[in-house]
C-alpha positions in Angstrom: -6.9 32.2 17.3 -9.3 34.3 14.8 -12.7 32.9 16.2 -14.2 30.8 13.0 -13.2 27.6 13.4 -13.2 24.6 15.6 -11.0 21.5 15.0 -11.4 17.5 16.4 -8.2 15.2 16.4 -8.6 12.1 18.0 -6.4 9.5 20.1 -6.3 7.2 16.8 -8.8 6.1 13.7 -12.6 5.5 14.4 -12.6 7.2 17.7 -15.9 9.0 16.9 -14.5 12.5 15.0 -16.9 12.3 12.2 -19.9 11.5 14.5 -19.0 14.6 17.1 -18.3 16.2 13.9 -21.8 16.0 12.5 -23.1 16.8 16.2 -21.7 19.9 16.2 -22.4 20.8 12.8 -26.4 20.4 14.2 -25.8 22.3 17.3 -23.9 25.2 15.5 -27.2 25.2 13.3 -29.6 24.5 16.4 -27.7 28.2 17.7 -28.4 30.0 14.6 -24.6 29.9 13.3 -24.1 28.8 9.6 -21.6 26.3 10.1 -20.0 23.7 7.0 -17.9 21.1 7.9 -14.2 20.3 6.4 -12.0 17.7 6.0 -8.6 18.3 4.2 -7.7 14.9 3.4 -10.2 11.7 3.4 -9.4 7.9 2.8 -13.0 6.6 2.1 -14.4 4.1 -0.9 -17.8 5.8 0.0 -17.9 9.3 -2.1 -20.8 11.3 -3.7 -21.2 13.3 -6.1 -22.2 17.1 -6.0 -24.2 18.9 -7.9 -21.2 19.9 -9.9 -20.4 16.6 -10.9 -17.1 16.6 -8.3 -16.6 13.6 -6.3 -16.1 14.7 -2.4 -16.4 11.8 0.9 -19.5 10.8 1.9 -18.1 11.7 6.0 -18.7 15.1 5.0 -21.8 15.1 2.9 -23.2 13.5 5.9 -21.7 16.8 8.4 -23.2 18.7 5.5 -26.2 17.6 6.1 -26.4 18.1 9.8 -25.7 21.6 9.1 -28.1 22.4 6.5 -26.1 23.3 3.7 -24.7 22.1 0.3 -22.2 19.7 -0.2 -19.3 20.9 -1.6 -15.7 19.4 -2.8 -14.4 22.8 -0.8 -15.7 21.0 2.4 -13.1 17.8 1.2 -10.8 18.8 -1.2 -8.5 15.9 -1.3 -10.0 12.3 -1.2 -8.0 8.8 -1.6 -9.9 6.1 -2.4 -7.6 3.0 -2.7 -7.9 0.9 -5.5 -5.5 -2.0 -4.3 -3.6 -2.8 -1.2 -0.9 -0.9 -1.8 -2.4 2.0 -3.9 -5.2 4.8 -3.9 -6.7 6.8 -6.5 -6.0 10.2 -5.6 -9.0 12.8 -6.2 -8.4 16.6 -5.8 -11.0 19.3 -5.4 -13.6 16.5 -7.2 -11.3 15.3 -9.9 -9.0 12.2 -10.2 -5.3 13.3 -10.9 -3.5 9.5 -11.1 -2.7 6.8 -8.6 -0.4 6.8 -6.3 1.6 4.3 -3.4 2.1 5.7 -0.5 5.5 6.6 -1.0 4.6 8.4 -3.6 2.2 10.4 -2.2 3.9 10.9 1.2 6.3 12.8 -1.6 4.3 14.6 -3.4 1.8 15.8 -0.1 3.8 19.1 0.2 2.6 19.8 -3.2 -1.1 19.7 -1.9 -0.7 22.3 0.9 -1.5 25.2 -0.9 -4.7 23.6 -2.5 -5.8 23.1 1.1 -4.7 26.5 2.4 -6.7 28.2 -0.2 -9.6 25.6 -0.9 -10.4 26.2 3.4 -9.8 30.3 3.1 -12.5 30.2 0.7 -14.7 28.1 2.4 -14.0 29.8 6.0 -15.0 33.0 3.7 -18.6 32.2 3.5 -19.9 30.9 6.7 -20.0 32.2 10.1 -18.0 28.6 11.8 -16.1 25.8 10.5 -16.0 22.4 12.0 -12.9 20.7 10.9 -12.1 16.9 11.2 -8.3 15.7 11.7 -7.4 11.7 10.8 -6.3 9.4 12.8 -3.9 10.7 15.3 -1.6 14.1 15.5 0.9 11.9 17.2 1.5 9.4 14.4 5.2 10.5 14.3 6.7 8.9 11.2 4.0 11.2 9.3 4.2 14.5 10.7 6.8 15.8 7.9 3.7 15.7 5.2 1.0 16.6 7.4 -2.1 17.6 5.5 -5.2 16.7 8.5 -4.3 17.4 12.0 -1.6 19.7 13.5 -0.2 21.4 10.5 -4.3 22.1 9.6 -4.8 23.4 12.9 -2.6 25.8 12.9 -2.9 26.8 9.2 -6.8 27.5 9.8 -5.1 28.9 13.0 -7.8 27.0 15.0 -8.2 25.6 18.3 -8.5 21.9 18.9 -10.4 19.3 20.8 -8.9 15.8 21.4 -10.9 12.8 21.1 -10.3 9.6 22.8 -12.4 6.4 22.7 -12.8 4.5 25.7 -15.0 1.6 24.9 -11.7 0.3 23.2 -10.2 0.5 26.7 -6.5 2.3 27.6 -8.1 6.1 27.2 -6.1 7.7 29.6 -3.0 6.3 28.3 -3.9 7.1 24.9 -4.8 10.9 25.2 -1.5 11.3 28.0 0.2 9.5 25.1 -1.0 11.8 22.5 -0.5 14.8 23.9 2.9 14.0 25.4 4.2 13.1 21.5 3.0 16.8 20.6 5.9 19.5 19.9 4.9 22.3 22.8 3.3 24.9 20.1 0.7 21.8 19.5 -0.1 20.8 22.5 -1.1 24.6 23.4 -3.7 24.2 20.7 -5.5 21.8 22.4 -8.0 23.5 24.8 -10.2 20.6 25.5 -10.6 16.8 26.1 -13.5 14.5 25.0 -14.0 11.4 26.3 -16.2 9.2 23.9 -18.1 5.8 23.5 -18.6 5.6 27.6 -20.7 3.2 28.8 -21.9 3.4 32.7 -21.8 5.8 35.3 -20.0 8.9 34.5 -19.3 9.4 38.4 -16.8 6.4 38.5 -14.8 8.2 36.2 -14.3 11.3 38.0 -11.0 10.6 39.7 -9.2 9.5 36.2 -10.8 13.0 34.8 -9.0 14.9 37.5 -5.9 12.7 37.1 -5.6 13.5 33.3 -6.1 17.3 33.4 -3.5 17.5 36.1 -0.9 15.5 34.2 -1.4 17.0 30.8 -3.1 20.4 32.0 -6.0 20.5 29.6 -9.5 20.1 30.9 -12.1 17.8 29.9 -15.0 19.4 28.3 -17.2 16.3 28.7 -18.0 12.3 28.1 -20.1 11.8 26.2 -21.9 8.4 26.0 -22.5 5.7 24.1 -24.9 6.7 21.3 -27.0 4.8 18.9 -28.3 7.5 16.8 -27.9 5.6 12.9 -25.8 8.1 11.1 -24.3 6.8 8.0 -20.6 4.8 7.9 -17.7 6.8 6.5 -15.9 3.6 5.0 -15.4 -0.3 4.7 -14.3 -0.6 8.4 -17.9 0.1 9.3 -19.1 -2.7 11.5 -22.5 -3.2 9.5 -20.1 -5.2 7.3 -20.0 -8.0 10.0 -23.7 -7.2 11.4 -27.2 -8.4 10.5 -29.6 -5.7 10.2 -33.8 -6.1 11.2 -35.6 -9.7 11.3 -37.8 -9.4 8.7 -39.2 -12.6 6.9 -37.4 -11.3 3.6 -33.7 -12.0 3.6 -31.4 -9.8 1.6 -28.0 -10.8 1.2 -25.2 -7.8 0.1 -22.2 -9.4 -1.5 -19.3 -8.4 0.3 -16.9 -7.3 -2.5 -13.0 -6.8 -1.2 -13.1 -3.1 -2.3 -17.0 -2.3 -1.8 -18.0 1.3 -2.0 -21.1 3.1 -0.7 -22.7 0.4 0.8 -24.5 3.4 2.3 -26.9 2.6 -0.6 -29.0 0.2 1.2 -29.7 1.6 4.9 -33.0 2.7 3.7 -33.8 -0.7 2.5 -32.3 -2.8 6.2 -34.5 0.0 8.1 -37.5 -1.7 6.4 -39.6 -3.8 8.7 -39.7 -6.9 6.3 -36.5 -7.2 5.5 -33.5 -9.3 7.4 -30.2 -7.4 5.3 -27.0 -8.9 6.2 -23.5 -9.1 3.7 -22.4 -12.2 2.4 -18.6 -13.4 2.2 -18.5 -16.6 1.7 -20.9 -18.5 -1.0 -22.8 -20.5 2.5 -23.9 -17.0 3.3 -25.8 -16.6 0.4 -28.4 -19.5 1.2 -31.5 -19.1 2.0 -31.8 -15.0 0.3 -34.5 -13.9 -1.2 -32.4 -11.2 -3.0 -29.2 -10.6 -3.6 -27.3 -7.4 -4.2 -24.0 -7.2 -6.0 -22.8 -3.0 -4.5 -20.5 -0.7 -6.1 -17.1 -1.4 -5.7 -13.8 1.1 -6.5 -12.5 -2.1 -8.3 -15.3 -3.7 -10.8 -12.7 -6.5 -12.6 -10.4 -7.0 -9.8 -13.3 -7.9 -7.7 -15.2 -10.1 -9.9 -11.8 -12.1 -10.2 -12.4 -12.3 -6.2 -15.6 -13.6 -6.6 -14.5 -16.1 -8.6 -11.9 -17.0 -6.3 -13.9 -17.1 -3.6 -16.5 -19.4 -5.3 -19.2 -16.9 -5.0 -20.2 -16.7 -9.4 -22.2 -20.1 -9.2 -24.5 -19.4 -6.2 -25.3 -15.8 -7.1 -26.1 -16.7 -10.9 -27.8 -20.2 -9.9 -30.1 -17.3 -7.8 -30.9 -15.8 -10.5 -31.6 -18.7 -12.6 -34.1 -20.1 -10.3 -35.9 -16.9 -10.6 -35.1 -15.1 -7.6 -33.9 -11.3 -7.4 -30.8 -9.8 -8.3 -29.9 -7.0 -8.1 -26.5 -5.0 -9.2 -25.7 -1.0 -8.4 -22.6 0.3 -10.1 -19.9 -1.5 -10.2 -22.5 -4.6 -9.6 -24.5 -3.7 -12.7 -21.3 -4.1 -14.5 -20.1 -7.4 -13.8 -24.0 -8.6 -14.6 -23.1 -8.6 -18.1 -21.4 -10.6 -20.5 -17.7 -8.9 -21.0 -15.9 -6.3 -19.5 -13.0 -4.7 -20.7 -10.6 -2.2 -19.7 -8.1 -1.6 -22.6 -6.3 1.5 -20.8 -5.7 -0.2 -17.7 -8.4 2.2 -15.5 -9.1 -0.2 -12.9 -7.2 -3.3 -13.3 -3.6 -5.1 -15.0 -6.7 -7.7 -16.5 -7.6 -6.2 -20.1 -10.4 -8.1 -20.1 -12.8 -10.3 -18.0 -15.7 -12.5 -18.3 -19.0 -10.9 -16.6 -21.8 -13.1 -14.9 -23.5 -13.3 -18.5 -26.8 -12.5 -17.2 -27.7 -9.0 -18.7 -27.2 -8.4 -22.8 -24.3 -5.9 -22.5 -20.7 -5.6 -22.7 -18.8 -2.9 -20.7 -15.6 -0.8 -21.6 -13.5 1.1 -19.1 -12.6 5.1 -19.9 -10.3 7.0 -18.6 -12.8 9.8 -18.1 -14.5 9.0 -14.9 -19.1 9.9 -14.7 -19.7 12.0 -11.7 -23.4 13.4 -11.8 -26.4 13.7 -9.5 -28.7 12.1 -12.1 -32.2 10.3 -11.7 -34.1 7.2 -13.3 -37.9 6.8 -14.3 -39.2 3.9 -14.0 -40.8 1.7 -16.5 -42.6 -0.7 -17.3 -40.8 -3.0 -19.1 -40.9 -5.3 -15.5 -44.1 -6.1 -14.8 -43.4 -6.2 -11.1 -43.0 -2.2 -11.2 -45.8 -1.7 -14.1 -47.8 0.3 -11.5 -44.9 2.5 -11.0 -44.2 3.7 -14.7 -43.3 7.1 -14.5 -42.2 7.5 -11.0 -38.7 9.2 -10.8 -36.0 7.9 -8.8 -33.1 10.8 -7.7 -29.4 9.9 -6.9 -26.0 9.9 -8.8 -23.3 8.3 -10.4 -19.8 8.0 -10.1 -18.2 5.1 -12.8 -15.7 5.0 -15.5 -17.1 2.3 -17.3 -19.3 2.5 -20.6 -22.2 0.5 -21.3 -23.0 -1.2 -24.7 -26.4 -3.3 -24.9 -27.2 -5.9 -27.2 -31.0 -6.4 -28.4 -32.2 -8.7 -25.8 -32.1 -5.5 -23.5 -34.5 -4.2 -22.0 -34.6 -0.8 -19.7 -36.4 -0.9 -16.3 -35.0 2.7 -14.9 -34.9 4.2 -18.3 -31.3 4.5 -19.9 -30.0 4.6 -16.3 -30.9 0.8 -15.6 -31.1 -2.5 -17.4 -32.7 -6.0 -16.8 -33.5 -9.6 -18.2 -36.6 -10.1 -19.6 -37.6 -12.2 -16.7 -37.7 -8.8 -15.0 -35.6 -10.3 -11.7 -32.0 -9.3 -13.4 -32.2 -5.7 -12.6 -28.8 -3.5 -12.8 -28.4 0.5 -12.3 -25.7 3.3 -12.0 -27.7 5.1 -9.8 -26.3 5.1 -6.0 -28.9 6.5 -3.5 -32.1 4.3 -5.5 -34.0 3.4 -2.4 -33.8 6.3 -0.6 -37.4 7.8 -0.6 -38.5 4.0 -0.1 -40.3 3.9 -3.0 -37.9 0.9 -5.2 -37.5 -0.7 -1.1 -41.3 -1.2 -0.5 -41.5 -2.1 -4.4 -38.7 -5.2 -4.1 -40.3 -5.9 -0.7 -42.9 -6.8 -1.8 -42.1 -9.0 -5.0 -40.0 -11.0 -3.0 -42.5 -11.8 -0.2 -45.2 -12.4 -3.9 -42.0 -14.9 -5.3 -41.3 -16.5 -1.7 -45.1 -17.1 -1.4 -45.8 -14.7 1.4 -49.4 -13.0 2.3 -48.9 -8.9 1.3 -47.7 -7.4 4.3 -50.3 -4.3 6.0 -48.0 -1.7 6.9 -48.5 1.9 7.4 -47.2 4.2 4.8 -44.6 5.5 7.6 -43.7 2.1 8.0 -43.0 0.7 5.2 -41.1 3.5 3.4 -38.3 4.9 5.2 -37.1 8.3 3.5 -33.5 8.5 4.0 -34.2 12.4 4.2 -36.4 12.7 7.1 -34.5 9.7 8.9 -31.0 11.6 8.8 -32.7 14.5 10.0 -34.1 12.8 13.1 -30.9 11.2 13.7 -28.8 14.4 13.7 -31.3 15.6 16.3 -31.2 12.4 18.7 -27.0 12.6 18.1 -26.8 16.5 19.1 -29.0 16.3 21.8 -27.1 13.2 23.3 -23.7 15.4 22.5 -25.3 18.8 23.8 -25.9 17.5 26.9 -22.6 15.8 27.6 -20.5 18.2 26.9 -19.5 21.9 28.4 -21.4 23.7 25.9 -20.2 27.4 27.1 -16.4 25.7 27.0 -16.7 24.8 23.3 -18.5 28.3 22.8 -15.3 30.2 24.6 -12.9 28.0 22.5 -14.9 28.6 19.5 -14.5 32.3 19.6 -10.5 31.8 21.1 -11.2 33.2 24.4 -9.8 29.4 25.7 
């Protein structure tokens, strides 16, 4: 094994790859290597876009991010994003190339190997160490012929590998004897190391089951490392905020939980606040009661309005915003605030057309050609709410197909980047990633508390803006230290450099 690369397979999904993922990304940087993370294949509705305008996973912009460098689609070059239960846009090196079922794409994954051979080569090129991510388990055996992400990456980045098991979902030993048992034997010899993750207690009681494991499959463990709550961003829907409320502030912001929601990531700056209670709303019960309510991107704009409607969720969010109260859409959010939607070449749904919530002056047409851009906004002051803010620029980026057209009743709150009623509580924008320098989270703070008859809160500056920046960065350090420590740091360094 050539020494530049270092590769984490797990027992099954959501064992914790990405998180040890990002940890070592920070303690390869910590040591002075220049490390990027990568990814071959990613199933996420949570993307970003680079400062090329390609569309990559958000998983490893975050690992990105613990290691100090620039995103790139290089670090993820194939990402699914499904756009139904039985299909998935499929995105390659930042571009869409169609949709595809999963037959289909189990067929046509062969086709992708040399695209990941080559996008990886390049990437391994620049940096001293590679942290690669497998997906869910090596020894899913009905899917080993189209292998993209675990063993058939591993050995084309000839690297060594490092199974991950969870155990707070009980059954660990089974699951990592299991796994490594279902190996052919040139796989299994590619696993130099066992991590035990998500533990919770006294590491000493599980000393005999360690010994047990390394005898039966004759790989050591390299640690266990515990339970961590270091707050490092979601990779997809799964994510168990979805079902969580978040701080117990006197301010209540309700998320509408839209069937194919995407980068919900947007508003962790904004549940970090101290004055805010954030929690997602299913059903239309769960919407009583908020101050605001935020309508979040979603993959699907039409098909998911067409939920909402089902799901009688359309009268209480607009009777919200009738009665004066904030509302608030991002994406594909801002899109269904207006009055008609269209998509006449079938982009994103079989519906041609759709009526919208009616409560912005705009109509909006799906395009086959799909906006990804790190753009920003400047406020104005066209809400009197923000007034004091006219000027102030707001960085993030876009990723939408659909194409705005505004009647003369609108009026512009984020320059052309964001629309709103003239009541100024209608508020819609393209631009993922608004509150994350705290400025636009403190601002609706504190119009809510003014609209819900609430004293002006006296927070320090440090408390009530969170910047999303200097938050990840103290939560990569809390995460690698916590790793660091539980783990045989010389063992990974040995298998690292293929001495294992």
């Amino acid at each position: 094994m050539r020494g530049k690369s270092i590769m984490l397979q797990g027992t099954g999904s959501s064992v914790g790859k990405s998180m040890l993922c990002a940890a070592l990304c920070r303690i390869f940087r910590e040591d002075g290597l220049r490390v990027a993370p990568f990814k071959s294949q990613n199933m996420a509705l949570n993307s970003f876009a680079t400062k090329e305008g390609l569309e990559m996973g958000r998983a490893q912009v975050v690992q990105a991010q613990a290691a100090g460098v620039e995103p790139s689609v290089e670090m993820n070059p194939i990402l699914l994003k499904p756009t139904s239960d039985r299909k998935s846009q499929v995105i390659c090196l930042g571009k869409p190339i169609g949709n595809m079922g999963a037959v289909e794409y189990h067929r046509y994954k062969p086709n992708l190997r040399r695209l990941v051979k080559d996008t990886y080569d390049s990437l391994e090129s620049k940096y001293d160490a590679v942290v690669i991510e497998g997906a869910g388990s090596p020894a899913e055996i009905n899917l080993k012929e189209g292998d993209l992400v675990n063993m058939w990456m591993a050995g084309a980045a000839d690297a060594p590998v490092l199974l991950v098991g969870d155990i707070d979902r009980g059954g660990v030993f089974a699951s990592l004897y299991g796994t490594v048992m279902l190996l052919e034997p040139e796989e299994r010899a590619r696993i130099k190391g066992m991590i035990i993750n998500k533990f919770r207690g006294d590491v000493r009681i599980l000393e005999p089951g360690l010994r047990m494991i390394e005898e039966k499959v004759g790989i050591p463990v390299i640690g266990v490392v515990p339970w961590c709550d270091a707050d490092i961003e979601d990779e997809d829907s799964v994510s168990e905020r979805l079902t969580a409320v978040s701080g117990t502030g006197e301010i209540t912001v309700a998320v509408v939980r839209l069937k194919h929601i995407s980068n919900f990531t947007d508003f962790q700056a904004l549940s970090l606040h101290p004055g805010v209670t954030l929690k997602y709303a299913l059903r239309p019960d769960d919407l009583e009661g908020a101050d605001v309510v935020i309508l979040p991107g979603t993959k699907n704009t039409i098909d998911d309005l067409i939920d909402l409607k089902n799901r009688d969720m359309i009268a209480p969010i607009v009777r919200h915003a009738r009665l004066g109260r904030l509302l608030l859409g991002v994406c594909g959010g801002y899109q269904m605030l207006g009055q008609l939607l269209r998509d006449p070449h079938g982009v994103e749904s079989a519906a041609p057309e759709v009526a919208g919530l009616g409560l912005l002056d705009m109509e909006v047409s799906f395009e086959p050609e799909k906006r990804t851009v790190q753009a920003e906004g400047t406020l104005t002051d066209a809400v009197e709410w923000l007034a004091s803010l006219a000027g102030t620029k707001v960085e993030g980026y876009e990723i939408h197909s659909g194409v705005n057209t505004f009647g003369e009743n609108t009026r512009f709150w984020m320059g052309p980047n964001g629309a709103c009623n003239a009541a100024g509580n209608v508020l819609g924008t393209y631009l993922h990633g608004l509150f994350d320098d705290g400025t636009l989270a403190e601002a609706l703070v504190k119009r809510a508390r003014q609209l819900k008859g609430l004293p002006e809160e006296k927070l320090t500056a440090e408390q009530a803006a969170v910047n999303m920046r200097a938050y990840r960065e103290q939560q990569f350090d809390i995460l690698a230290k916590t790793v660091r420590e539980s783990l045989d740091m010389d063992a990974v360094y040995r298998i690292l450099r293929g001495e294992a």
